[in-house]
C-alpha positions in Angstrom: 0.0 0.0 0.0 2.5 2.8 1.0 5.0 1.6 -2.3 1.5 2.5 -4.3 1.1 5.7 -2.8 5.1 6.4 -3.3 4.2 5.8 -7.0 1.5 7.9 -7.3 2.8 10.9 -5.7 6.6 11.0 -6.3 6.8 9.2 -9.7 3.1 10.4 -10.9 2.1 7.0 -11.9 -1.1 6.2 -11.8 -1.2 2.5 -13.3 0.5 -0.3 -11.6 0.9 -4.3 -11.4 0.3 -6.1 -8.2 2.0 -9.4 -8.7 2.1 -11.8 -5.4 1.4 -15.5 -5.0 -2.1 -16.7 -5.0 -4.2 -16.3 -1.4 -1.8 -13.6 -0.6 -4.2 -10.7 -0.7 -3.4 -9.0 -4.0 -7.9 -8.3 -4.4 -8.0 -6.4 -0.6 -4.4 -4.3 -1.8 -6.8 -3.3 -4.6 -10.2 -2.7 -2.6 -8.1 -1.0 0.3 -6.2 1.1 -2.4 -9.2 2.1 -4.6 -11.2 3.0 -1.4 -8.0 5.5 -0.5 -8.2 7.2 -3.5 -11.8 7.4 -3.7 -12.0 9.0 -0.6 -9.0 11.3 -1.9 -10.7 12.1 -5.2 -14.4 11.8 -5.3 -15.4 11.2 -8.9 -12.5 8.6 -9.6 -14.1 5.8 -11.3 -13.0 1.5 -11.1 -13.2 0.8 -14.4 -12.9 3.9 -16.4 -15.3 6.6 -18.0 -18.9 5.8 -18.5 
């Protein structure tokens, strides 16, 4: 979670790969990380522009 947020504000980038072993967790590092930013930017969207 805080090497995503590293990425998004020092390096600007706002696309990134979570690769881990399966039953590690890598679905809740997405929830958990998608809830952060929606609660940072309002309108963000999951998939994209509808």
């Amino acid at each position: 979670m805080e090497q995503l947020e590293i990425e998004r504000c020092v390096h600007h980038v706002y696309r990134n790969l979570v690769v881990a072993a399966t039953g590690t967790g890598k679905t809740m590092v997405a929830a958990f990380d998608f809830l952060r930013l929606y609660k940072e930017i309002l309108k963000t969207r999951l998939l994209g522009k509808v």
